[in-house]
KOLMI-74266 format. One record per atom (N, C-alpha, C): residue number from 1; residue in three letters; x negated, y, z; atom name. Coordinates in nm, 4 decimals, always signed. Layout:
N
+-----+-----+----------+----------+----------+----+
|   k |   r |        u |        v |        w |  a |
+-----+-----+----------+----------+----------+----+
| NUM | ALA |        X |        Y |        Z | CA |
...
+-----+-----+----------+----------+----------+----+
// end
This chain:
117
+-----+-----+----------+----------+----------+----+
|   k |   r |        u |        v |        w |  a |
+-----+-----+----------+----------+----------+----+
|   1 | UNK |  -4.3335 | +27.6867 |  -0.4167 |  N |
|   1 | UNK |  -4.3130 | +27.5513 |  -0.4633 | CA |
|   1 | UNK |  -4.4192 | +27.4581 |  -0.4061 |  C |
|   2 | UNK |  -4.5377 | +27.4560 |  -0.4493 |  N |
|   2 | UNK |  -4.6530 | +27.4497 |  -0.3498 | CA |
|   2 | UNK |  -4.6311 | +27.3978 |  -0.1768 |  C |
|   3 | UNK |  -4.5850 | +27.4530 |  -0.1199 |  N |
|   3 | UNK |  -4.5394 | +27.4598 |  +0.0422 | CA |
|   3 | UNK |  -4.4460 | +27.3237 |  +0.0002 |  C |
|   4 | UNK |  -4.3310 | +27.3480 |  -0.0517 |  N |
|   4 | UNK |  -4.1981 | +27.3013 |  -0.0725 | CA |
|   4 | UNK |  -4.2960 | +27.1291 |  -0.0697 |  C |
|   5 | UNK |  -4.3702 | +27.1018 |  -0.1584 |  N |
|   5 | UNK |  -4.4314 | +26.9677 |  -0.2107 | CA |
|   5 | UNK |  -4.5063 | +26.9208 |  -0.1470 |  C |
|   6 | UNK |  -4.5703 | +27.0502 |  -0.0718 |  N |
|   6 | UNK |  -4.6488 | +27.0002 |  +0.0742 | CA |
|   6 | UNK |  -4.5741 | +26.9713 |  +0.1883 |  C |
|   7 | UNK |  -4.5411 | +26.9841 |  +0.2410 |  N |
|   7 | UNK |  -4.4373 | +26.9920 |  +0.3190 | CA |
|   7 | UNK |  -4.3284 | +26.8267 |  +0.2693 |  C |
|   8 | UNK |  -4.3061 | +26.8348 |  +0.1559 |  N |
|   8 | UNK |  -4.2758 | +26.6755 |  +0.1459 | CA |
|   8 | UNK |  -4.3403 | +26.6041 |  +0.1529 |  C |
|   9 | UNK |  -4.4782 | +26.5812 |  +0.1149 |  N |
|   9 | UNK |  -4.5950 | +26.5058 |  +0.1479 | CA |
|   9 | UNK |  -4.6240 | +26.4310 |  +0.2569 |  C |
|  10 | UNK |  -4.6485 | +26.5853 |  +0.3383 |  N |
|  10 | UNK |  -4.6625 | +26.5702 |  +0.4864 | CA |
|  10 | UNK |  -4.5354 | +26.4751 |  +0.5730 |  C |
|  11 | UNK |  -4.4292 | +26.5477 |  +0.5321 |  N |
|  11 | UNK |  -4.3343 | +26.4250 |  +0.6153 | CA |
|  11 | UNK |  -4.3106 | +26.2863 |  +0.5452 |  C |
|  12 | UNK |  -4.3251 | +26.2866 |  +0.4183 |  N |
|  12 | UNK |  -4.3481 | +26.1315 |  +0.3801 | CA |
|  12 | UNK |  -4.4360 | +26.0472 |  +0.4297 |  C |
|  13 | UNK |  -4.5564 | +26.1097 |  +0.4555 |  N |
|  13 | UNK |  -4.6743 | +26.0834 |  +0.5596 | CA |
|  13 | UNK |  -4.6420 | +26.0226 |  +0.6707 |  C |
|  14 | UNK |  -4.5406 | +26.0815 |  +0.7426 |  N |
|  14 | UNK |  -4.5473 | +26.1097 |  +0.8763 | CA |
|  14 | UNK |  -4.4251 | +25.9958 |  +0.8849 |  C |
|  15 | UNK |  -4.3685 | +26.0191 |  +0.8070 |  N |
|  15 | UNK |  -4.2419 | +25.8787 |  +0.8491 | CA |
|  15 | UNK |  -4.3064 | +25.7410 |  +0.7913 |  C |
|  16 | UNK |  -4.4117 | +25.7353 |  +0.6733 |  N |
|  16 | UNK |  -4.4349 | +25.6113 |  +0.6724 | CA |
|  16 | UNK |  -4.5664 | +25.5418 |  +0.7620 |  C |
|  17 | UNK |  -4.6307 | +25.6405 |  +0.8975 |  N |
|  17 | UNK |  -4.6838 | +25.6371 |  +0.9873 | CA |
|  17 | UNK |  -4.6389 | +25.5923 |  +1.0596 |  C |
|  18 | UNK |  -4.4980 | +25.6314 |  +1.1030 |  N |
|  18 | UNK |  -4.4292 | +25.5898 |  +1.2518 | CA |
|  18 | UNK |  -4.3631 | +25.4835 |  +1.1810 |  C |
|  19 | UNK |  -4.3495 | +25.4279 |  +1.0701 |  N |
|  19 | UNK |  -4.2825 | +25.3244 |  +1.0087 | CA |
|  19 | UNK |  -4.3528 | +25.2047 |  +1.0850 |  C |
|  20 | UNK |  -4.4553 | +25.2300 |  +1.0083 |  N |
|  20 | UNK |  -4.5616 | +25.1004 |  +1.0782 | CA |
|  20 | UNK |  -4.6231 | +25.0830 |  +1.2054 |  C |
|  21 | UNK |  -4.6204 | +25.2058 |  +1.2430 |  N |
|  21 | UNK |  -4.6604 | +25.1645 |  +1.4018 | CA |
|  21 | UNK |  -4.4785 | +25.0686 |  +1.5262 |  C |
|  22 | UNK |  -4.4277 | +25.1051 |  +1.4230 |  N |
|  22 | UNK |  -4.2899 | +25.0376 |  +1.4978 | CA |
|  22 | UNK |  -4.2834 | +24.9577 |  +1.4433 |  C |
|  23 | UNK |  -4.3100 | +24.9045 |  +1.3451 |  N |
|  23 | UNK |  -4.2766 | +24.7858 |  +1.2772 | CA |
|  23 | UNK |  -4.3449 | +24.6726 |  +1.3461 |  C |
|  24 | UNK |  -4.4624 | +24.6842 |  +1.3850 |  N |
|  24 | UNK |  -4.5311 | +24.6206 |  +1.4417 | CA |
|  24 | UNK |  -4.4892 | +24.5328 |  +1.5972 |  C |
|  25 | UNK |  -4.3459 | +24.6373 |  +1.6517 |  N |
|  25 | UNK |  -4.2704 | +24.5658 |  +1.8079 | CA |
|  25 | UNK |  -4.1797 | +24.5371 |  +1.7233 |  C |
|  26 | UNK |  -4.0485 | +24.5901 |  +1.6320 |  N |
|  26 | UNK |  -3.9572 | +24.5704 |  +1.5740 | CA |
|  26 | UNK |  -3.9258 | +24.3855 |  +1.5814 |  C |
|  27 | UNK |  -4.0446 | +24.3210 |  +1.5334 |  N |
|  27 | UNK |  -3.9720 | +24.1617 |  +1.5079 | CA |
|  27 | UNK |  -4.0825 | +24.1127 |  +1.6272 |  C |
|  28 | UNK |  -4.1893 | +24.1824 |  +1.7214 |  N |
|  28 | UNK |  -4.2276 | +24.0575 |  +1.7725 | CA |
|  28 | UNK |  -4.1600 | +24.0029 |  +1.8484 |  C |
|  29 | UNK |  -4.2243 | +23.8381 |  +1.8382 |  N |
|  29 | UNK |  -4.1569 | +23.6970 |  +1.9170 | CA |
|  29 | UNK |  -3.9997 | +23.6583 |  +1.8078 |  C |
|  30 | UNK |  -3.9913 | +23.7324 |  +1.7591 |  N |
|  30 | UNK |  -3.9074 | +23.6916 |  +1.6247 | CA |
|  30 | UNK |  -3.9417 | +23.5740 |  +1.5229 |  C |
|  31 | UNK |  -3.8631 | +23.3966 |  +1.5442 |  N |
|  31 | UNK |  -3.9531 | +23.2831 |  +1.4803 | CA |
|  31 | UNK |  -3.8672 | +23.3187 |  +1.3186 |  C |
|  32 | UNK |  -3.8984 | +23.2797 |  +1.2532 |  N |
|  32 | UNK |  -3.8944 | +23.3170 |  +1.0746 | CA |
|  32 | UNK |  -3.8865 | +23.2235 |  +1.0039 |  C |
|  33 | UNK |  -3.9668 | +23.1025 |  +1.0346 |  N |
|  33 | UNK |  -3.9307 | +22.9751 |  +0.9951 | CA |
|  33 | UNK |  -3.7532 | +22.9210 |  +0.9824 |  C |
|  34 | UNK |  -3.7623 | +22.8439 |  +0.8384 |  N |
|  34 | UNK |  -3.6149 | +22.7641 |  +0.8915 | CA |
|  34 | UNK |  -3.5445 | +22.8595 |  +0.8055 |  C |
|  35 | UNK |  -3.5437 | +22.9936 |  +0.8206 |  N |
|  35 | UNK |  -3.4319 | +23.0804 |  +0.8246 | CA |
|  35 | UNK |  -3.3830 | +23.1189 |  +0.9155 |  C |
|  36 | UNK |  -3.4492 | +23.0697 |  +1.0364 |  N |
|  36 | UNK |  -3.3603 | +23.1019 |  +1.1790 | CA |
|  36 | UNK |  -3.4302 | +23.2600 |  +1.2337 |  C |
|  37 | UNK |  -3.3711 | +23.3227 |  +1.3012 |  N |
|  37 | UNK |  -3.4219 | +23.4864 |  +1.3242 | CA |
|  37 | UNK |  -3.3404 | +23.4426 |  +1.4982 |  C |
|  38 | UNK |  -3.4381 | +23.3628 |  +1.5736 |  N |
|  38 | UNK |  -3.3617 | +23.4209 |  +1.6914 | CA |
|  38 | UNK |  -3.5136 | +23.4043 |  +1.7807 |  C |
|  39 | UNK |  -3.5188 | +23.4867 |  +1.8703 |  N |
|  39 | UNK |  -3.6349 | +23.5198 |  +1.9620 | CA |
|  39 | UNK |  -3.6837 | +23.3955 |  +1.9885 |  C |
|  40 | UNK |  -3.8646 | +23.4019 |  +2.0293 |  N |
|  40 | UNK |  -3.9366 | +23.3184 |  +2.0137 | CA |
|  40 | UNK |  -3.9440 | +23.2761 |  +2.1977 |  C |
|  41 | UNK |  -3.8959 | +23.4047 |  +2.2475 |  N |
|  41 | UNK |  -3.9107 | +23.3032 |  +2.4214 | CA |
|  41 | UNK |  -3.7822 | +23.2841 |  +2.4211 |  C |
|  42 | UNK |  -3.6444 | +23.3162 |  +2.3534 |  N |
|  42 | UNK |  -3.5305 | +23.2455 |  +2.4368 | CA |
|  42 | UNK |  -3.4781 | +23.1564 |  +2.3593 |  C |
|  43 | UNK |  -3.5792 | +23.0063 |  +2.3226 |  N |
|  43 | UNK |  -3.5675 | +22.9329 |  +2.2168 | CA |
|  43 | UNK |  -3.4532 | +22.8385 |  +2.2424 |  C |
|  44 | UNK |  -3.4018 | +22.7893 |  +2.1706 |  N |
|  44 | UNK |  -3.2719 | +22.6401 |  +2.1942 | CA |
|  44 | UNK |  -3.3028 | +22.5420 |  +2.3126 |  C |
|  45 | UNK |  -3.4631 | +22.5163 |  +2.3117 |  N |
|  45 | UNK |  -3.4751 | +22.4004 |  +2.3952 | CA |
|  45 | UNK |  -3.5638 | +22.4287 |  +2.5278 |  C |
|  46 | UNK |  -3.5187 | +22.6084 |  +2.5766 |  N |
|  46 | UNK |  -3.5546 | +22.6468 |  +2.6818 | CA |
|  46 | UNK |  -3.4314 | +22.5304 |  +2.8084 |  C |
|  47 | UNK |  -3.4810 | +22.4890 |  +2.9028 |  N |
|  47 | UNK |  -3.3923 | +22.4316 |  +2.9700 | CA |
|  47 | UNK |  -3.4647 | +22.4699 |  +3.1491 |  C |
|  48 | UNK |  -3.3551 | +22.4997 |  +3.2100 |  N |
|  48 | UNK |  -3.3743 | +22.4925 |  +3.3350 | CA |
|  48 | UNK |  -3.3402 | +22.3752 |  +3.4247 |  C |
|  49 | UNK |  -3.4334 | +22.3548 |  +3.5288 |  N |
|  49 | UNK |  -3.4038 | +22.2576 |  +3.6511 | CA |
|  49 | UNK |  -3.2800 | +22.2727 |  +3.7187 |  C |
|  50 | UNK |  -3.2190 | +22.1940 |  +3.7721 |  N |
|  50 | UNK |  -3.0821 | +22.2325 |  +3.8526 | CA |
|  50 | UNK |  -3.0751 | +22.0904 |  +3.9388 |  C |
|  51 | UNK |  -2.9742 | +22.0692 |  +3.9904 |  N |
|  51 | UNK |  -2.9296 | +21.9469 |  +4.0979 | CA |
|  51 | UNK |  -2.7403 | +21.9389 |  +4.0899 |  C |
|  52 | UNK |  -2.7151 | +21.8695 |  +4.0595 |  N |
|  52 | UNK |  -2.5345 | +21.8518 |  +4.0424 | CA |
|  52 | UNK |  -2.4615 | +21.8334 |  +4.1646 |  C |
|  53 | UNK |  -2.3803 | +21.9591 |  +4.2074 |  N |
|  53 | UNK |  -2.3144 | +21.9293 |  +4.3128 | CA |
|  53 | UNK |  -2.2303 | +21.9268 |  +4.3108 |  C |
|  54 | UNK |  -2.1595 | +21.8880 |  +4.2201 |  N |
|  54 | UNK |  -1.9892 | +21.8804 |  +4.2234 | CA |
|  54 | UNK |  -1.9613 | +21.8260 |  +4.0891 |  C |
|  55 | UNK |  -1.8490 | +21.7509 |  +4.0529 |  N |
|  55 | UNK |  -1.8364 | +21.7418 |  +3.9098 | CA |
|  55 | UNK |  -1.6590 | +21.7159 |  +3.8679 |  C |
|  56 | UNK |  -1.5802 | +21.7837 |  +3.8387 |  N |
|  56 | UNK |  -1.4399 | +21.8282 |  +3.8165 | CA |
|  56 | UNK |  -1.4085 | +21.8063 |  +3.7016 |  C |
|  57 | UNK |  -1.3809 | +21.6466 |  +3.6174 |  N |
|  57 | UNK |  -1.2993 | +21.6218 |  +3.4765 | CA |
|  57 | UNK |  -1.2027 | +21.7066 |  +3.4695 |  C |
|  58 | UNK |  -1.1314 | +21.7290 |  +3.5607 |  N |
|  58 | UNK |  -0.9648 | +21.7861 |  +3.5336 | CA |
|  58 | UNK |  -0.9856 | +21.9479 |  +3.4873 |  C |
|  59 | UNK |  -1.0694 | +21.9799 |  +3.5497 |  N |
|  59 | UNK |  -1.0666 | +22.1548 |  +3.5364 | CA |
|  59 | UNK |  -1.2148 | +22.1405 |  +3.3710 |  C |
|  60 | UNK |  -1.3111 | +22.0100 |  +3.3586 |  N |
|  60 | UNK |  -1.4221 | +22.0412 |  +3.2873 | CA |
|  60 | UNK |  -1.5431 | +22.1465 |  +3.3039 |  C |
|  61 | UNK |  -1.5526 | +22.1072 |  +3.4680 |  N |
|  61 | UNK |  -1.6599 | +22.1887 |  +3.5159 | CA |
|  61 | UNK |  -1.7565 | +22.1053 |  +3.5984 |  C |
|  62 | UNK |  -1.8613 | +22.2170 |  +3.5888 |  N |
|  62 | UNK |  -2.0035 | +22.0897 |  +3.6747 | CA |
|  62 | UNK |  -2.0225 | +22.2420 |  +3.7418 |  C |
|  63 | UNK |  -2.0316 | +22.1767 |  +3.8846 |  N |
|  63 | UNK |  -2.1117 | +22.3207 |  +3.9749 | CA |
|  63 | UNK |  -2.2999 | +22.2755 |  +3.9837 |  C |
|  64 | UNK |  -2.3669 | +22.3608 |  +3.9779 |  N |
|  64 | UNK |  -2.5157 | +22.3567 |  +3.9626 | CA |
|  64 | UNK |  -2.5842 | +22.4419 |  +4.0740 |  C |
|  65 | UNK |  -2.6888 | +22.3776 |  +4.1629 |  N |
|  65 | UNK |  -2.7633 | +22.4575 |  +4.2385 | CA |
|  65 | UNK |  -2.8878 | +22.4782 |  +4.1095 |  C |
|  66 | UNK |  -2.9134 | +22.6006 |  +4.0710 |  N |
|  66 | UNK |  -2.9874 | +22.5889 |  +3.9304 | CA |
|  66 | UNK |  -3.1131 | +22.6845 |  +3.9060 |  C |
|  67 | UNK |  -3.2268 | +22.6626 |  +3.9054 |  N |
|  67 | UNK |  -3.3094 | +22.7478 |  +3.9219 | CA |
|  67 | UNK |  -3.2901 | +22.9128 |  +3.8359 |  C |
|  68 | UNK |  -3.3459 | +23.0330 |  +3.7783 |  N |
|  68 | UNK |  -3.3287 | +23.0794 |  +3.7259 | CA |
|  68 | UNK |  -3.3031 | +23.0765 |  +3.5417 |  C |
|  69 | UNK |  -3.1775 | +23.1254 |  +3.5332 |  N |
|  69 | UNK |  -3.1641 | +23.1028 |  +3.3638 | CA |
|  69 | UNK |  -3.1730 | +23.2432 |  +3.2878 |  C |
|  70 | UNK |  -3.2824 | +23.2348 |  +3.2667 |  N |
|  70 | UNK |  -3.3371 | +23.3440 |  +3.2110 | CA |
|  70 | UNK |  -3.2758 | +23.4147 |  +3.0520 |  C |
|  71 | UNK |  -3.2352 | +23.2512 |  +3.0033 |  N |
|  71 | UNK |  -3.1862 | +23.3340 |  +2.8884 | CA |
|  71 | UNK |  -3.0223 | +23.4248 |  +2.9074 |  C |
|  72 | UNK |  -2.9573 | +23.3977 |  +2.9937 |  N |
|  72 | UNK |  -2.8441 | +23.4596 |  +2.9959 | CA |
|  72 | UNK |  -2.8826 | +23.5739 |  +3.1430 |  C |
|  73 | UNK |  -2.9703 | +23.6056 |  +3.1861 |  N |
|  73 | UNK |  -3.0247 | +23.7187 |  +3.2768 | CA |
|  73 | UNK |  -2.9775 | +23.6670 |  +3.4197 |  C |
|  74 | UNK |  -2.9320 | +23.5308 |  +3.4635 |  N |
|  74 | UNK |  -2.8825 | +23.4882 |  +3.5941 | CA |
|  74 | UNK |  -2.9674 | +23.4450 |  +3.7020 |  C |
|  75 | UNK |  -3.0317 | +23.4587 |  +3.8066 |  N |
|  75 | UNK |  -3.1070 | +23.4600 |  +3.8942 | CA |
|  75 | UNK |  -3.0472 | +23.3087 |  +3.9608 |  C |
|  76 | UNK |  -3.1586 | +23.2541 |  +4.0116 |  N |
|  76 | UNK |  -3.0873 | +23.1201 |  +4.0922 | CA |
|  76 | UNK |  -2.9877 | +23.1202 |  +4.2052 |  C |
|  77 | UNK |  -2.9343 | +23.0360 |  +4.1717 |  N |
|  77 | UNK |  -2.7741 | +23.0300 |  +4.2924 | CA |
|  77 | UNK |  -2.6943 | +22.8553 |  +4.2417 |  C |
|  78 | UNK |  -2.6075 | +22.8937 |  +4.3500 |  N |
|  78 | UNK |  -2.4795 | +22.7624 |  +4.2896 | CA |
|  78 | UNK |  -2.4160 | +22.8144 |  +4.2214 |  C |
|  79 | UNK |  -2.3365 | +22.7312 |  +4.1572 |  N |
|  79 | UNK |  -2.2833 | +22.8476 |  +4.0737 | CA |
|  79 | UNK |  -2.1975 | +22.6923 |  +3.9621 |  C |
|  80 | UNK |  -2.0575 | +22.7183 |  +3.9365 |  N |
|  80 | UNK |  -1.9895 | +22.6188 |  +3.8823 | CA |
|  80 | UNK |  -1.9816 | +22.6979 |  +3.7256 |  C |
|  81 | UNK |  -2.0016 | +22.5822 |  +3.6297 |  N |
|  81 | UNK |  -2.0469 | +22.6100 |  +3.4908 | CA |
|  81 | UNK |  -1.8849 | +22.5061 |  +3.3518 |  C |
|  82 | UNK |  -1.8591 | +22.5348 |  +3.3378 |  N |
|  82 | UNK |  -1.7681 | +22.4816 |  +3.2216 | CA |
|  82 | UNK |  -1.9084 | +22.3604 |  +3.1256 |  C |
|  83 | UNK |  -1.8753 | +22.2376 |  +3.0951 |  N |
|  83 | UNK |  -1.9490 | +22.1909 |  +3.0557 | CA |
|  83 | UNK |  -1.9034 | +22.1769 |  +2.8953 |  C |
|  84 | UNK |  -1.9743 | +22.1659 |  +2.8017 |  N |
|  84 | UNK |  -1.9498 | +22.1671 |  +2.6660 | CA |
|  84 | UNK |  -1.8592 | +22.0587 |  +2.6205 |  C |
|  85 | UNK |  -1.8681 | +21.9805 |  +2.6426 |  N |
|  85 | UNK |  -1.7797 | +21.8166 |  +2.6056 | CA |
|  85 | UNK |  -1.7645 | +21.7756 |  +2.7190 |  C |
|  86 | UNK |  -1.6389 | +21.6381 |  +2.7310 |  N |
|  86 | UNK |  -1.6071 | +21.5164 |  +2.8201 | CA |
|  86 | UNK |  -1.7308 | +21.4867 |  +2.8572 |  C |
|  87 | UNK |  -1.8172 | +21.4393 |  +2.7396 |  N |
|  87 | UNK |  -1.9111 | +21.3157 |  +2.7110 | CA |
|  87 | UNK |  -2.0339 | +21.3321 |  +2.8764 |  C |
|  88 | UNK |  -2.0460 | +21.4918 |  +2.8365 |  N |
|  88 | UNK |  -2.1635 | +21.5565 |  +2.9482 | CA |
|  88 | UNK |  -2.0779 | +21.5385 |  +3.0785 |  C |
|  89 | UNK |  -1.9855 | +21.5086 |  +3.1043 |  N |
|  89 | UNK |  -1.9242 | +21.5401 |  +3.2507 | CA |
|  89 | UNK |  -1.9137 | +21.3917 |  +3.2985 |  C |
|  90 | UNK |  -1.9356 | +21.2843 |  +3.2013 |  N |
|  90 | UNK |  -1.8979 | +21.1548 |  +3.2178 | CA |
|  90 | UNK |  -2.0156 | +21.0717 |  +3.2535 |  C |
|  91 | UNK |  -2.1170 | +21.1501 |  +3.1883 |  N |
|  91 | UNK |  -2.2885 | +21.1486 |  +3.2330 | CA |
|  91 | UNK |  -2.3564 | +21.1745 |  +3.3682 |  C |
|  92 | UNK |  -2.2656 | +21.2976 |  +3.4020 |  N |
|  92 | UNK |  -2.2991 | +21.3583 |  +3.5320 | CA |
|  92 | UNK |  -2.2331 | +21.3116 |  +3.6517 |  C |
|  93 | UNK |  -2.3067 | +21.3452 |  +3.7870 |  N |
|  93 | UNK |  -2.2778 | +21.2747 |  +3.9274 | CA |
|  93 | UNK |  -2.3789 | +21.3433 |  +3.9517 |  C |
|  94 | UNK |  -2.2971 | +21.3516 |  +4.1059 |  N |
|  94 | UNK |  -2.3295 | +21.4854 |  +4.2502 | CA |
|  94 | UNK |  -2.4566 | +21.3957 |  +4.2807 |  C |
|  95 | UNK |  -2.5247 | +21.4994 |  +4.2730 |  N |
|  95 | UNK |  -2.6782 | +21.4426 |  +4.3694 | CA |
|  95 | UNK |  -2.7944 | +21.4490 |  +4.2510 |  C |
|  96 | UNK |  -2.7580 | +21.3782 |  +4.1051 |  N |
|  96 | UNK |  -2.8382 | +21.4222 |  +3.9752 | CA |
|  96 | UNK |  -2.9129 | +21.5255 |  +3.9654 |  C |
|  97 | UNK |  -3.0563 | +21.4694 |  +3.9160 |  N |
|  97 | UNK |  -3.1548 | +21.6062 |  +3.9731 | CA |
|  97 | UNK |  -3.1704 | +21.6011 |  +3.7416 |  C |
|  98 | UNK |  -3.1382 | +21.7670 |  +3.6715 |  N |
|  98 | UNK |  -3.0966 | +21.7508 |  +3.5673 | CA |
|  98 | UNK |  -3.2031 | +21.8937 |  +3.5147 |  C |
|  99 | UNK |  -3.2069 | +21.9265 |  +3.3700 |  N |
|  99 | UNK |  -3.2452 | +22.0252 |  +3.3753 | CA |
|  99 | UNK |  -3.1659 | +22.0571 |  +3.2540 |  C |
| 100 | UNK |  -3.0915 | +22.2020 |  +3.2078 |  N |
| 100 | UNK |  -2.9916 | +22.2633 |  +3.1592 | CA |
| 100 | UNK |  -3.0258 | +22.3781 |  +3.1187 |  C |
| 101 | UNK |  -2.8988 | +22.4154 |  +2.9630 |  N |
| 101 | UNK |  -2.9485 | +22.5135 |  +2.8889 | CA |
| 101 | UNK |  -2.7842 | +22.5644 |  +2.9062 |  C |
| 102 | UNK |  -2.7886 | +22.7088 |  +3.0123 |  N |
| 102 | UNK |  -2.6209 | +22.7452 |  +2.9917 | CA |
| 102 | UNK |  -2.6428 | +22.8661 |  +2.8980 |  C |
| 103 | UNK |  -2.5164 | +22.9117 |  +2.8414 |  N |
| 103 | UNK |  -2.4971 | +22.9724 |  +2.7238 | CA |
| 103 | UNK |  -2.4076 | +23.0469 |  +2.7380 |  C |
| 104 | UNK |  -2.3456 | +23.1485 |  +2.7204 |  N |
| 104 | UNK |  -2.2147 | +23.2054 |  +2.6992 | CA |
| 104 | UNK |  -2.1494 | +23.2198 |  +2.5828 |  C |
| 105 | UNK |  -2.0553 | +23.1395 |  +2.5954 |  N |
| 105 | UNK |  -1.9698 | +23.1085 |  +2.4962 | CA |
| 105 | UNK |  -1.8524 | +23.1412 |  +2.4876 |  C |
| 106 | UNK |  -1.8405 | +23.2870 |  +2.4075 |  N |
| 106 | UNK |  -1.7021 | +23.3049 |  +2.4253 | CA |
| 106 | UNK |  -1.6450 | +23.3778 |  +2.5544 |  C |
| 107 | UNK |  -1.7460 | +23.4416 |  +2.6056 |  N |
| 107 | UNK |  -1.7280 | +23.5247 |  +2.7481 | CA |
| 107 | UNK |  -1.7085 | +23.4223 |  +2.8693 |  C |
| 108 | UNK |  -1.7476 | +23.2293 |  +2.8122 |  N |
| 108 | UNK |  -1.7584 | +23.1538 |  +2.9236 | CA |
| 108 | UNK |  -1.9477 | +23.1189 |  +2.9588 |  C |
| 109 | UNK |  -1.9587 | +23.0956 |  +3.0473 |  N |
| 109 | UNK |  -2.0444 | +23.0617 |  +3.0869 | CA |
| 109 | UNK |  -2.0857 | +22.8588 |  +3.0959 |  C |
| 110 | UNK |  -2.1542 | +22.8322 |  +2.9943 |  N |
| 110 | UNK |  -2.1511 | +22.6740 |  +2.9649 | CA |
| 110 | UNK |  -2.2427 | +22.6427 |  +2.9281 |  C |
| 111 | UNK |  -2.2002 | +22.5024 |  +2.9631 |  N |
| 111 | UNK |  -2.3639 | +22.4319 |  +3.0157 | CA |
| 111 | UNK |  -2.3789 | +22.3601 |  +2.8715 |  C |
| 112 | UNK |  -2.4487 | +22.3960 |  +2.7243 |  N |
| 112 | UNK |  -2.4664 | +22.3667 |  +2.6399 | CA |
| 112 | UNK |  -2.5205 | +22.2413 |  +2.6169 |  C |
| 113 | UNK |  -2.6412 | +22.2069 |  +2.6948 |  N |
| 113 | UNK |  -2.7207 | +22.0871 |  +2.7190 | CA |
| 113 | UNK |  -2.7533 | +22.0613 |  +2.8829 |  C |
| 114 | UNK |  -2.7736 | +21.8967 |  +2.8603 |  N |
| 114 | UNK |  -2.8128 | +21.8615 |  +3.0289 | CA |
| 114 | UNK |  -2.8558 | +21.7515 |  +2.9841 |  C |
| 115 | UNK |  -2.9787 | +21.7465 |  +3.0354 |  N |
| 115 | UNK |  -3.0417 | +21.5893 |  +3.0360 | CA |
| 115 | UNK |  -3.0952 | +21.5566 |  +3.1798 |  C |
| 116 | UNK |  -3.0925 | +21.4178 |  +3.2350 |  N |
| 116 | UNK |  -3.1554 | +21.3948 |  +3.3378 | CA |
| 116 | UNK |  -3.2315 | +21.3871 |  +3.3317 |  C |
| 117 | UNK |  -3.3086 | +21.4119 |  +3.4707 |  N |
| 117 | UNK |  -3.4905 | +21.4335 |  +3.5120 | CA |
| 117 | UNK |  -3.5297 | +21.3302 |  +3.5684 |  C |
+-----+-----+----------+----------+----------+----+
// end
């Protein structure tokens, strides 16, 4: 019996050891404030540089020469983006030097925010 109680001890020990040593990566860069739980580097108002080279009302797309967008893992390129609203496409014109937050939405790839630079 003895053994039996030791032996629970010991692994109660031992799991609330590795508890805390993981707990410790588990939430970092995790913001807490708000109520909001979403990572502390791939924040809302991360935005990348880009340049507007094309801009298509009919289809609701903006093509972007766009530096790297880190939050969706995309390396820089051109690359034509679905824009969120009219409003942003009515804003935009080829040559606009802009900086942008794309998103995937819905298995699309979209340009959530764009403000000019």
């Amino acid at each position: 019996m003895k053994k039996l109680v030791c032996i629970a001890l010991a692994f109660g020990a031992a799991s609330a050891i590795s508890q805390s040593v993981f707990a410790d990566d588990d939430m970092a860069g995790m913001k807490m404030s708000a109520g909001s739980m979403s990572p502390a580097a791939s924040s809302q108002s991360t935005l990348t540089d880009a340049e507007i080279r094309k801009v298509d009302p009919a289809s609701g797309m903006v093509t972007l020469k766009h530096g790297a967008l880190k939050n969706v893992g995309m390396p820089a390129m051109t690359m034509a983006f679905k824009a969120k609203d009219a409003a942003m496409l009515k804003q935009a014109h080829e040559g606009d030097k802009v900086k942008v937050r794309v998103e995937d939405v819905g298995g699309t790839m979209t340009i959530v925010t764009m403000q000019k630079q």
